[in-house]
N, C-alpha and C positions, 0 to 999 in steps of 0.2 A: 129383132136385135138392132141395136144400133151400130152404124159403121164405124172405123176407127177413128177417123179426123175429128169425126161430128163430138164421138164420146172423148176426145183426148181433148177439145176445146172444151167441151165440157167439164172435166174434171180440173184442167188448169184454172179454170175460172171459179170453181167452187168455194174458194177461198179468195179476201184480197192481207193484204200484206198485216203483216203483226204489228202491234200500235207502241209494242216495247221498245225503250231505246233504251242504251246506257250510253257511259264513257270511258275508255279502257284505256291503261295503258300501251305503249307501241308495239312492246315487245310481247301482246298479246293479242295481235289485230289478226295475225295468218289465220285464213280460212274464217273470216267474219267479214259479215257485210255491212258495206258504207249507210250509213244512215244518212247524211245530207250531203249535196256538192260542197265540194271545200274548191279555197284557192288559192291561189301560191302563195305566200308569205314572204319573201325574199326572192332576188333573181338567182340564177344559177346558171353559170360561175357568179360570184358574187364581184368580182373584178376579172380584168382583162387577166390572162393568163397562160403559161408554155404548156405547149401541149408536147413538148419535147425537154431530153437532155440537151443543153447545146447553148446557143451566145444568142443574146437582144444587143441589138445596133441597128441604126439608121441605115437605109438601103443608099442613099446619096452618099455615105461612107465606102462603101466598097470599091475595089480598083484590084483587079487579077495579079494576085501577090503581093498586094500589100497587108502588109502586117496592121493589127489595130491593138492597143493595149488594151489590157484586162481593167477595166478602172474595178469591179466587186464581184466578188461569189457570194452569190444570193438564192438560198435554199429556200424550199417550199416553207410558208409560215415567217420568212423574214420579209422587211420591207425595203427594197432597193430603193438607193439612190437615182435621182435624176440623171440621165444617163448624158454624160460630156459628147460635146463635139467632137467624135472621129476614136473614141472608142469602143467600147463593146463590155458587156456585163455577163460573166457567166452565171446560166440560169440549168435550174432544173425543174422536171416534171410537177407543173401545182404551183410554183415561181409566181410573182406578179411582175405582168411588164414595167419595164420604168418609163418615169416620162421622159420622153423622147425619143423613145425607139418605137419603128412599125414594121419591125420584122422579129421572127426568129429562124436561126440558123442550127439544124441540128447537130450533133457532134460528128457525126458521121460525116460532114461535109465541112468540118475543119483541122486544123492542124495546130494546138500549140507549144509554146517553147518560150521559154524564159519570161513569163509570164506576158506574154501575145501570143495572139490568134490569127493566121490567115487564112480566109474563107475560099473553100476551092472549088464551088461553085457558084455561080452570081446569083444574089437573093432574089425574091419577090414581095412587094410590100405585102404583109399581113400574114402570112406564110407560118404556121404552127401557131398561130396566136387563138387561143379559145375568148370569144367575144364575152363581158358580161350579158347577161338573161341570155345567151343562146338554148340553152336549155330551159329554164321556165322563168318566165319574168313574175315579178310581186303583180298580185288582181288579177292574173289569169286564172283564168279555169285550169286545177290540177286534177281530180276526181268527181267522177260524177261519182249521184248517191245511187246503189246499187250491185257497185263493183262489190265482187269476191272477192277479199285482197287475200294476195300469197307476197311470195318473199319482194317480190319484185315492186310492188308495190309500198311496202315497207321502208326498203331504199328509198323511193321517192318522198314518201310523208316524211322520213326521218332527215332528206335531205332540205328541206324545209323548217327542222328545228321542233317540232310536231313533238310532245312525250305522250298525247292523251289521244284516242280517234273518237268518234260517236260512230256507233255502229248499233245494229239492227242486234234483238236479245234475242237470245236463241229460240228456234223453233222446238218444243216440245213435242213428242210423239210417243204417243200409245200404241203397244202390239200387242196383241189378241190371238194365240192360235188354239184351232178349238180341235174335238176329237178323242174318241176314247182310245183309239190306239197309238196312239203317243205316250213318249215316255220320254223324260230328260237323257241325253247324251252323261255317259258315268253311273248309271242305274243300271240292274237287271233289267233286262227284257224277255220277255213271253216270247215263245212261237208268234203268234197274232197279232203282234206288236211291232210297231217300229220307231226308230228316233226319230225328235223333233230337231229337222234341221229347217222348218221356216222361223221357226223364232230368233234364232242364234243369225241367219242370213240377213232378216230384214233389219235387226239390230246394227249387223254391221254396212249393209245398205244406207241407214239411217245416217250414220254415225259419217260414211264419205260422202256425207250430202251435207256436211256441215251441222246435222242435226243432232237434238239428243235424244236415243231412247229412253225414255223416263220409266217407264213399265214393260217389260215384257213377261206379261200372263198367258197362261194356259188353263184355258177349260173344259167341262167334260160335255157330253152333248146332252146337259139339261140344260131346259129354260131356267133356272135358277141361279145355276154358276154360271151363266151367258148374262144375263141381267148383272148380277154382282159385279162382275169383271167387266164392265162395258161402263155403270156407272162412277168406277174406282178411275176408269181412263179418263174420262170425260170430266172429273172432276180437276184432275191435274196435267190434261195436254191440251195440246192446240190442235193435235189430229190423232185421229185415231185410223189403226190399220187395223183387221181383223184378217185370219186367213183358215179358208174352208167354211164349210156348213152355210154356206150360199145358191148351193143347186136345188133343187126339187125333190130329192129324198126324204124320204120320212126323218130322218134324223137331224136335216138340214134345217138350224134352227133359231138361226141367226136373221134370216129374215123378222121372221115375230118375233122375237126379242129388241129390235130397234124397233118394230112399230109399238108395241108397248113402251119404249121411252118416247112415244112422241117421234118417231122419226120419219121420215118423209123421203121415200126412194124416188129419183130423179135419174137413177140409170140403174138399170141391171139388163145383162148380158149383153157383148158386143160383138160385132163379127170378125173375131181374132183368134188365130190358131197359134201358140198353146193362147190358152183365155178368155174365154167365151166366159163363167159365170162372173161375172164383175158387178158389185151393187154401190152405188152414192147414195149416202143417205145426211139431213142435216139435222143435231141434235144441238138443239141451246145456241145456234148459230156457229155449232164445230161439223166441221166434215169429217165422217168416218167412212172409209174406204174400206170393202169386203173384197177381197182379193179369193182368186181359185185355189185349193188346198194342195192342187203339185207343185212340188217346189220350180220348176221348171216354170212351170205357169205364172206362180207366184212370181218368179225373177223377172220373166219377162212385162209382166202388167208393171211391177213398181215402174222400173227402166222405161218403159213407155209412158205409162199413163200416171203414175203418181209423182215421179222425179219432177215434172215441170210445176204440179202443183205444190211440191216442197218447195220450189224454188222460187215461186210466186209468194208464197208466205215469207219465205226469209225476206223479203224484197227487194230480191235481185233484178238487176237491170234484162237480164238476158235468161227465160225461161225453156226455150227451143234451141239446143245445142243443133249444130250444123249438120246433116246428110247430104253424104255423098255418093254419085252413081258411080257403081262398077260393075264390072260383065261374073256373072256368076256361072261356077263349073258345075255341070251338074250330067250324070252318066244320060238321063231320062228326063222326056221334059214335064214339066211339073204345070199343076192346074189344080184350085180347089175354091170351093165355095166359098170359104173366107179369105180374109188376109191373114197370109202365113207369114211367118215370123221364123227364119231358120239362124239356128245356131250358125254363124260362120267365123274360118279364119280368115283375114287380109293377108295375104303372100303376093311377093313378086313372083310374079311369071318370068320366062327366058327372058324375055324383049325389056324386062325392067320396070312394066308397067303393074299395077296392083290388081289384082282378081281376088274372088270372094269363092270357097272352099268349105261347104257345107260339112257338121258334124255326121261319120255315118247314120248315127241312131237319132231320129227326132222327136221320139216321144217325149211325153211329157213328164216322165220318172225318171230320165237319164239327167240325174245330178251328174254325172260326172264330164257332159257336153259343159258345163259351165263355166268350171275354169281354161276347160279348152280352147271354148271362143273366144275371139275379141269384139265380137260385137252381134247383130240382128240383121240381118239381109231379108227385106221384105217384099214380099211377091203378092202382087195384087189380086184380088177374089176374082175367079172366073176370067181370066185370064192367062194362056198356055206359055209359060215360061222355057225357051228355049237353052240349051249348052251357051252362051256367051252374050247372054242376052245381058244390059245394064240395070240395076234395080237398085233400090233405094239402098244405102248402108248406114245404120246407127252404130256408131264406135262407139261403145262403153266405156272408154277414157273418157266421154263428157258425156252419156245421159246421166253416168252414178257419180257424177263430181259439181 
C-alpha cells in the first residue's frame, strides 16, 4: 500500500491543467477560473477624492472660530470649482477635491449657518482625502491567473471597467458507480437492495468543485456494461471517477475492464482509513480515479485525494487548501495501522479555543456522520493518539470548494 502523502502527490499530479480557454462575460466569472494574469487598467480612485461627508479648504485657512464661506456644494459625480482663497467647498462622499484644497473636514467637526462653516476642530493636511491609484494603479498587477474568482473579485475586475474575463473551460467529469445492488433513489427497492447515494454525492461534490458532471452512469457488475460506460466517459470528460468494484472480490470488475481499454494502474490501494481500495489508472492521456464503494469512503478519498487534482486541472493557483492543528477529544486513545481519517466537529471549548469532537460511529456506512462533520481530523499510522493530543484538521469549507 502506498502511504497517504506519496499517493495524494501522486494523484494531484496525474493530470496538468486543461488547455481550454474561453471569454465570458463579467457577470458570469463567479466560481470560474482566471486564465491569464491581467492588470489594472485604470488607477483607483481615479482622482483625488472625500472619503467623508463634510468641507475641502486650505489647512493655512483655518483660525478657531472663524467662519469660512461656502463658495460650492459639490456632489459626488460633479466637478468643483477651483477652491478660492479662505473659503471652503462643501463636499460629499466620492466628491473630487478641488484645486487647492489639502484637506477635508468632516461634518461632524463643523458647524454651519447662513451659508458658512466654522471648523471646531483644527485640520490636518490630507486628512479624509482618498489618494488617486491608492488602490490599484493602471500596469500593476491585479489578478494572477489561477485565481477562483468569487464576488469579491468581480468588484475588482468590474472596477476596472473589465465586461469580458478569460478564464479556464470547465472541467468535465465522468461518474461511474458500479453494482448490482443499487437502485436509483425514487424506484422500488428489494430487500437486498439498496439506494445509490455515491452517484448523486459525487455529482454534487463535483459540481462545488466548480466542475461539471457530465455523466453520471451506473453499471451492473459485468465486464460488458463496465467497458460500455467507461468508454461513453472517456469519450466526453476530462476525468473520469468510478465508485466500487475495485477490491479483490470475485465481482470486483473494474480493475480488468480499464486493462482491457489500455489502461495502466499507477496506484491501487493506500494506507487510509475509511479508503484503502483506491486505483489510478491513464486512458488516452485522461485520468480515471476508482474510488471505495462506501459512501463514506468514497467522501472521504474525493475530499482527500481527488479535490486537489480537480483543482489542478481547472488550473487553479492553489491545489492544497490549508490544515490546521488542534487538540482532539477522544474518551480512549486511539492507534492504528493506517492513517485514520475521523469524521470531526470543530467546537469551541470553555476557554474559547477550538477542539476537534469525533463522530460517535466511524464506520464506513454511517452516511449520516457526513453532514454532521465539518471536516477530517487525521491520526497518523501507528501512532498512539492521546485525549488532547494536536493532529492535523482538513475543513471541508475548502477541500470541497
Amino acid at each position: 500500500m502506498l502511504d497517504f502523502d506519496h499517493a495524494q502527490t501522486l494523484l494531484a499530479n496525474a493530470a496538468g491543467p486543461l488547455q481550454r480557454r474561453e471569454e465570458i462575460e463579467l457577470n458570469e466569472v463567479a466560481g470560474r477560473v482566471l486564465a491569464t494574469d491581467l492588470q489594472a487598467t485604470v488607477d483607483i480612485p481615479p482622482a483625488d477624492n472625500s472619503a467623508m461627508d463634510g468641507y475641502a479648504l486650505r489647512v493655512d485657512d483655518w483660525r478657531a472660530g472663524a467662519r469660512l464661506p461656502i463658495q460650492q456644494r459639490c456632489y459626488a459625480g460633479d466637478v468643483p470649482e477651483p477652491l478660492k482663497p479662505g473659503h471652503a467647498i462643501r463636499l460629499f462622499t466620492g466628491s473630487l477635491i478641488p484645486d487647492g484644497a489639502d484637506t477635508v473636514v468632516m461634518q461632524e467637526d463643523a458647524v454651519e449657518a447662513d451659508n458658512q462653516v466654522e471648523i471646531t476642530r483644527a485640520p490636518a493636511p490630507g486628512q479624509h482625502i482618498r489618494r488617486r491609484g491608492e488602490d490599484t494603479m493602471a500596469g500593476a498587477p491585479l489578478l494572477a491567473a489561477g485565481a477562483m474568482l468569487q464576488a469579491a473579485h468581480v468588484a475588482l475586475l468590474a472596477s476596472q471597467g473589465l465586461a469580458t474575463v478569460p478564464v479556464m473551460g470547465r472541467l468535465r467529469v465522468g461518474i461511474l458507480t458500479t453494482g448490482d445492488e443499487l437502485v436509483p433513489p425514487g424506484t422500488p427497492r428489494a430487500p437486498e437492495q439498496i439506494y445509490n447515494s455515491n452517484g448523486p454525492m459525487l455529482a454534487a461534490l463535483t459540481r462545488g468543485l466548480g466542475a461539471i458532471p457530465v455523466h453520471v452512469l451506473h453499471a451492473r457488475d459485468t465486464e460488458e456494461e463496465l467497458l460500455a460506460a467507461f468508454k461513453t466517459l472517456l469519450a466526453d470528460c476530462d476525468l473520469v471517477l468510478s465508485v466500487g468494484g475495485v477490491s479483490v472480490g470475485e465481482r470486483d470488475l473494474v480493475k480488468p475492464a480499464l486493462a482491457s481499454l489500455g489502461g495502466e494502474l499507477s496506484l491501487w490501494k493506500v494506507r487510509m482509513k475509511p479508503g484503502k481500495p483506491v486505483a489510478l489508472a491513464q486512458i488516452g492521456g485522461k485520468p480515471v480515479v476508482s474510488l471505495p464503494g462506501n459512501p463514506v469512503s468514497a467522501y472521504a478519498v474525493f475530499a482527500m485525494l481527488v479535490s486537489p487534482l480537480v483543482r489542478r486541472m481547472q488550473g487553479r493557483e492553489d491545489i492544497f487548501p490549508p490544515v490546521n492543528l488542534l487538540p482532539l477529544r477522544t474518551e480512549h486513545p486511539r492507534q492504528d495501522g493506517r492513517e485514520e481519517f475521523l469524521r470531526v466537529q470543530r467546537r469551541m471549548a470553555k476557554d474559547g479555543t477550538a477542539e476537534l469532537v469525533p463522530y460517535g460511529q466511524q464506520g464506513s456506512g454511517v452516511i449520516s456522520s457526513m453532514p454532521w462533520a465539518t471536516g477530517l481530523a487525521r491520526l497518523p499510522a501507528d501512532v498512539l493518539v492521546n485525549d488532547g493530543d494536536r493532529v492535523p484538521y482538513y475543513d471541508m469549507r475548502h477541500w470541497l470548494a
